[in-house]
C-alpha positions as CSV (number, residue, x, y, z in Angstrom):
1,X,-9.7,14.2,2.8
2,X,-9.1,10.5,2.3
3,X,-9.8,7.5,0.3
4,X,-9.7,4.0,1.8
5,X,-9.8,0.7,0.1
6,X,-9.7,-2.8,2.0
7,X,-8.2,-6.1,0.3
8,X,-7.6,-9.3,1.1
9,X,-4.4,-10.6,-0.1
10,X,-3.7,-14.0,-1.6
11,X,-0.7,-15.8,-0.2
12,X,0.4,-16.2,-3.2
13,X,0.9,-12.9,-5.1
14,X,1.5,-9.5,-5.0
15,X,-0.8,-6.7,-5.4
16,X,0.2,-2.9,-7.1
17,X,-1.8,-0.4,-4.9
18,X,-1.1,2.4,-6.9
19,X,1.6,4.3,-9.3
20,X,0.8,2.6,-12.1
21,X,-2.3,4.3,-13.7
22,X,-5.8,4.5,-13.9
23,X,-7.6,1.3,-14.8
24,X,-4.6,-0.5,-13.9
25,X,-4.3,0.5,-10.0
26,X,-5.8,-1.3,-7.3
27,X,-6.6,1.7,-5.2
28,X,-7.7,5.6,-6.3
29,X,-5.5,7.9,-5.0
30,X,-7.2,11.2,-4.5
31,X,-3.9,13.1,-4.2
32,X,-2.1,11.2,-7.4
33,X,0.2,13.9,-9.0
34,X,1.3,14.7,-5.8
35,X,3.2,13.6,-2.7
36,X,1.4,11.9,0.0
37,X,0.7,9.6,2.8
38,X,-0.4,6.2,2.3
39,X,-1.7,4.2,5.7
40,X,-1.6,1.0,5.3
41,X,-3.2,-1.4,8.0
42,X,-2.9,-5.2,8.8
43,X,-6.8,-6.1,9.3
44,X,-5.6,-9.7,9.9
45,X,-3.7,-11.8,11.7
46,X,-0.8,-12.3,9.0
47,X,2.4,-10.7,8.7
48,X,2.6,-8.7,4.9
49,X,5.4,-6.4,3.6
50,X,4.7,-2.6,1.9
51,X,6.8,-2.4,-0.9
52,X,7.7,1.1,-2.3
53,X,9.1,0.9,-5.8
54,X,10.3,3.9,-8.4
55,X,11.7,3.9,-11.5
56,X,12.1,-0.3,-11.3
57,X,14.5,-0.1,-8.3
58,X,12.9,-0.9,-4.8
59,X,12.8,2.5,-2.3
60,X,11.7,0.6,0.8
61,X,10.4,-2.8,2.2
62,X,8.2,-2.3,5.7
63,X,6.9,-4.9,7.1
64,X,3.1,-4.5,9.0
65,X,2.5,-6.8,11.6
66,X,-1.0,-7.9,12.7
67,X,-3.5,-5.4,14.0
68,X,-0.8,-2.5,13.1
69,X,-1.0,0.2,11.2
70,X,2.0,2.1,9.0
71,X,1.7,5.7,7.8
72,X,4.6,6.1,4.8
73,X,5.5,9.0,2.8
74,X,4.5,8.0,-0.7
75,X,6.4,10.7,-3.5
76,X,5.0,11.2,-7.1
77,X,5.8,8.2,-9.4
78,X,6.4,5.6,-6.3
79,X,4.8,2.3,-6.6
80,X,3.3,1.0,-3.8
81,X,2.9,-3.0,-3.4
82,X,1.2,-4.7,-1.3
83,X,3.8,-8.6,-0.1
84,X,2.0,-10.8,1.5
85,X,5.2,-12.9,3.6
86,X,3.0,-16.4,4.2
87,X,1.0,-18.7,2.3
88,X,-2.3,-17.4,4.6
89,X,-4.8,-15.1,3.2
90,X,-4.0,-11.3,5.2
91,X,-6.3,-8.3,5.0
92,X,-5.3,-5.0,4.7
93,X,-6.8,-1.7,4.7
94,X,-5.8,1.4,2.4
95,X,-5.7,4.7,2.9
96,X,-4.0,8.1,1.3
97,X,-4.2,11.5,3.4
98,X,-2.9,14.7,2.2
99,X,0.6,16.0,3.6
100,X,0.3,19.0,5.9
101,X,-3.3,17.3,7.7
């Protein structure tokens, strides 16, 4: 099972994914309540940052270069941001599979 989402990020801002609700979360997670894998891909040709956040304090920072992709473990009540790291639009696609697929 999975759930993707694709965004296009604004040089200018960050973007919550997920972690902080319904209605207030960019992306469903079909597995919230539990832990997870989100993949996260660059669709574009700028370089943006995955930010993994709990409790206020910053877990990890992993940067996703163009055309990769990044599979990261994603533990109940973890944020995860979307950085972009340039002033150029980037596009990203989102997606949560199940652990143990």
């Amino acid at each position: 099972m999975q759930a993707q989402t694709v965004f296009e990020l604004d040089g200018n801002q960050s973007m919550l994914m997920i972690g902080k609700g319904p209605g207030q979360d960019a992306t469903i997670n079909p597995f919230q309540g539990e832990d997870c894998f989100a993949v996260i891909e660059n669709l574009g040709d700028e370089l943006f940052s995955v930010r993994i956040q709990q409790e206020g304090e910053i877990v990890a920072i992993v940067p996703v270069q163009p055309q990769q992709t990044e599979k990261i473990k994603l533990l109940v009540g973890q944020e995860l941001y979307l950085d972009p790291e340039t002033k150029n639009k980037a596009r990203a696609s989102v997606d949560y599979e199940k652990i143990g697929n």
